[in-house]
N, C-alpha and C positions, 0 to 999 in steps of 0.2 A: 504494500500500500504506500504510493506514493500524493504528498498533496503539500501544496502552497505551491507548485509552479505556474511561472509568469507565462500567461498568456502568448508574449514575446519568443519566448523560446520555440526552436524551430527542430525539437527531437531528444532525443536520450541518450547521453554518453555512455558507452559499453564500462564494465567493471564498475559498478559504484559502489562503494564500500560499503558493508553494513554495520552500519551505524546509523542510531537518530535525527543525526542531520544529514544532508546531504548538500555540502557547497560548492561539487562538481554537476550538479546541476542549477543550484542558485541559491541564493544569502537565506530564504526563508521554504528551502525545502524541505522536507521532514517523513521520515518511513518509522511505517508502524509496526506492529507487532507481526510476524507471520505467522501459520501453523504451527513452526516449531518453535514457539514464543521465544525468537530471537527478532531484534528490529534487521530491515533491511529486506532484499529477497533471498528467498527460496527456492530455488528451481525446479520445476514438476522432477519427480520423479517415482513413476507410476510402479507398482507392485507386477511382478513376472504373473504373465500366464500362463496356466501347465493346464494343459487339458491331457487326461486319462481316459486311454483308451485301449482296447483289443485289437480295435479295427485299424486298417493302414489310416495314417492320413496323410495330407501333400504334406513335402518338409518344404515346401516354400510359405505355408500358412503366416498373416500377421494378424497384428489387431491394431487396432486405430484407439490413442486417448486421445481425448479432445481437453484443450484449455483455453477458459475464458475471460479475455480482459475487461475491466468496465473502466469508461473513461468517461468522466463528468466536468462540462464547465458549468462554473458557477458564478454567481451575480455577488457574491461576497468573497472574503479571506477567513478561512476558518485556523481556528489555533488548537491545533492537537498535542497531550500532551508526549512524550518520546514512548510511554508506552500504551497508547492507543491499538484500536483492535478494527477489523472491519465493520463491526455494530457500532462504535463510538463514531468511527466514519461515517456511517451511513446518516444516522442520526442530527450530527453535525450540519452534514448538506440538507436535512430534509427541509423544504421550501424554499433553496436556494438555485439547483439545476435549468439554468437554463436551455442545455442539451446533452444528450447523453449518446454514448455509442459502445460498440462489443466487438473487439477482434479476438477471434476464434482460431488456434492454432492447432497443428494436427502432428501428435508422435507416431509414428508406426513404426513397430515393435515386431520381433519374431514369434510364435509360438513355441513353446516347446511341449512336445510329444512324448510322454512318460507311458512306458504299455508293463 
Protein backbone atom coordinates (compact mmCIF):
# COMPACT_ATOMS: atom_id res chain seq x y z
CA UNK A 1 0.00 0.00 0.00
CA UNK A 2 1.27 2.97 -1.23
CA UNK A 3 -0.29 6.61 -0.65
CA UNK A 4 0.46 10.56 -0.52
CA UNK A 5 1.92 10.43 -4.20
CA UNK A 6 1.91 13.68 -6.04
CA UNK A 7 -0.30 13.72 -8.75
CA UNK A 8 2.88 15.15 -10.74
CA UNK A 9 4.77 12.11 -10.76
CA UNK A 10 4.83 10.22 -13.97
CA UNK A 11 5.52 6.31 -12.60
CA UNK A 12 7.37 4.15 -9.98
CA UNK A 13 11.00 3.63 -9.32
CA UNK A 14 11.82 -0.13 -9.36
CA UNK A 15 13.51 -1.21 -5.74
CA UNK A 16 11.94 0.91 -3.07
CA UNK A 17 12.93 0.12 0.10
CA UNK A 18 10.73 -1.20 2.78
CA UNK A 19 10.20 1.17 4.98
CA UNK A 20 7.41 3.62 6.15
CA UNK A 21 8.55 6.23 4.18
CA UNK A 22 9.25 6.23 0.85
CA UNK A 23 11.54 9.50 -0.50
CA UNK A 24 12.44 7.71 -3.67
CA UNK A 25 9.24 8.39 -4.70
CA UNK A 26 8.42 11.67 -2.81
CA UNK A 27 8.80 13.85 0.45
CA UNK A 28 5.22 12.72 1.71
CA UNK A 29 5.15 9.15 0.44
CA UNK A 30 4.21 6.60 2.82
CA UNK A 31 3.66 2.34 2.62
CA UNK A 32 1.61 0.52 4.92
CA UNK A 33 1.58 -2.51 6.55
CA UNK A 34 1.55 -5.68 4.17
CA UNK A 35 0.21 -9.26 4.75
CA UNK A 36 3.29 -10.10 6.40
CA UNK A 37 2.89 -7.04 8.69
CA UNK A 38 6.17 -5.66 7.49
CA UNK A 39 5.80 -1.96 5.88
CA UNK A 40 6.61 -1.68 2.32
CA UNK A 41 6.00 -4.52 -0.57
CA UNK A 42 5.47 -7.99 -0.68
CA UNK A 43 5.71 -9.63 -3.72
CA UNK A 44 3.00 -12.23 -4.71
CA UNK A 45 4.03 -15.29 -4.00
CA UNK A 46 1.45 -17.99 -4.72
CA UNK A 47 1.47 -21.58 -2.95
CA UNK A 48 2.67 -24.66 -5.41
CA UNK A 49 0.04 -26.61 -7.12
CA UNK A 50 0.21 -30.40 -6.98
CA UNK A 51 -2.46 -32.17 -8.36
CA UNK A 52 -2.71 -36.09 -7.54
CA UNK A 53 -3.37 -38.23 -9.61
CA UNK A 54 -3.33 -42.10 -11.26
CA UNK A 55 -4.15 -40.88 -14.48
CA UNK A 56 -1.37 -39.60 -17.15
CA UNK A 57 -1.42 -35.84 -17.28
CA UNK A 58 0.23 -33.34 -19.97
CA UNK A 59 3.66 -32.36 -18.20
CA UNK A 60 3.27 -29.06 -19.89
CA UNK A 61 0.02 -28.27 -17.53
CA UNK A 62 0.01 -24.57 -15.72
CA UNK A 63 -2.06 -22.54 -13.80
CA UNK A 64 -2.68 -18.93 -13.86
CA UNK A 65 -2.71 -16.50 -10.39
CA UNK A 66 -4.05 -13.40 -10.92
CA UNK A 67 -3.00 -10.19 -8.97
CA UNK A 68 -4.95 -7.11 -8.35
CA UNK A 69 -3.87 -3.53 -8.08
CA UNK A 70 -6.37 -0.73 -6.91
CA UNK A 71 -5.32 2.73 -7.76
CA UNK A 72 -7.33 5.76 -6.30
CA UNK A 73 -7.09 9.48 -7.00
CA UNK A 74 -8.34 11.59 -4.54
CA UNK A 75 -9.78 15.20 -3.84
CA UNK A 76 -7.72 15.22 -0.55
CA UNK A 77 -4.18 14.37 1.31
CA UNK A 78 -4.63 11.75 3.63
CA UNK A 79 -2.17 11.03 6.70
CA UNK A 80 -1.59 7.57 7.54
CA UNK A 81 0.08 6.40 10.38
CA UNK A 82 3.64 4.15 9.34
CA UNK A 83 1.76 1.22 10.50
CA UNK A 84 -1.50 1.43 8.76
CA UNK A 85 -3.29 -1.42 7.04
CA UNK A 86 -5.49 -1.72 3.87
CA UNK A 87 -8.88 -1.04 6.03
CA UNK A 88 -7.22 2.16 7.79
CA UNK A 89 -6.76 2.90 4.00
CA UNK A 90 -9.61 2.38 2.71
CA UNK A 91 -11.51 4.13 5.39
CA UNK A 92 -9.35 7.17 5.06
CA UNK A 93 -10.33 7.75 1.23
CA UNK A 94 -14.00 6.97 1.93
CA UNK A 95 -15.67 10.07 0.35
CA UNK A 96 -12.70 11.32 -1.01
CA UNK A 97 -12.09 9.10 -4.64
CA UNK A 98 -12.45 10.93 -7.36
CA UNK A 99 -11.47 7.89 -9.68
CA UNK A 100 -10.44 4.78 -9.30
CA UNK A 101 -8.90 1.91 -11.52
CA UNK A 102 -7.49 -2.01 -11.26
CA UNK A 103 -4.55 -3.46 -13.06
CA UNK A 104 -4.67 -7.14 -13.08
CA UNK A 105 -1.48 -9.07 -13.60
CA UNK A 106 -1.05 -12.79 -14.58
CA UNK A 107 1.72 -15.42 -12.98
CA UNK A 108 1.72 -18.66 -14.70
CA UNK A 109 3.15 -21.26 -12.92
CA UNK A 110 3.89 -25.07 -13.79
CA UNK A 111 1.82 -27.88 -12.31
CA UNK A 112 3.24 -30.45 -10.60
CA UNK A 113 2.02 -34.14 -11.10
CA UNK A 114 2.52 -36.27 -7.97
CA UNK A 115 0.99 -40.19 -8.81
Amino acid sequence: MLCGISPDDGGLPEAVANAPEAPSIGPTVRQGTNEDKNPGWSEPCPEPVIFRTNAPQPQDANTVKRYSFKLFALDAEIDLAPEATKADLLRAIDGHVLVGGELTGEQVGKITVSR
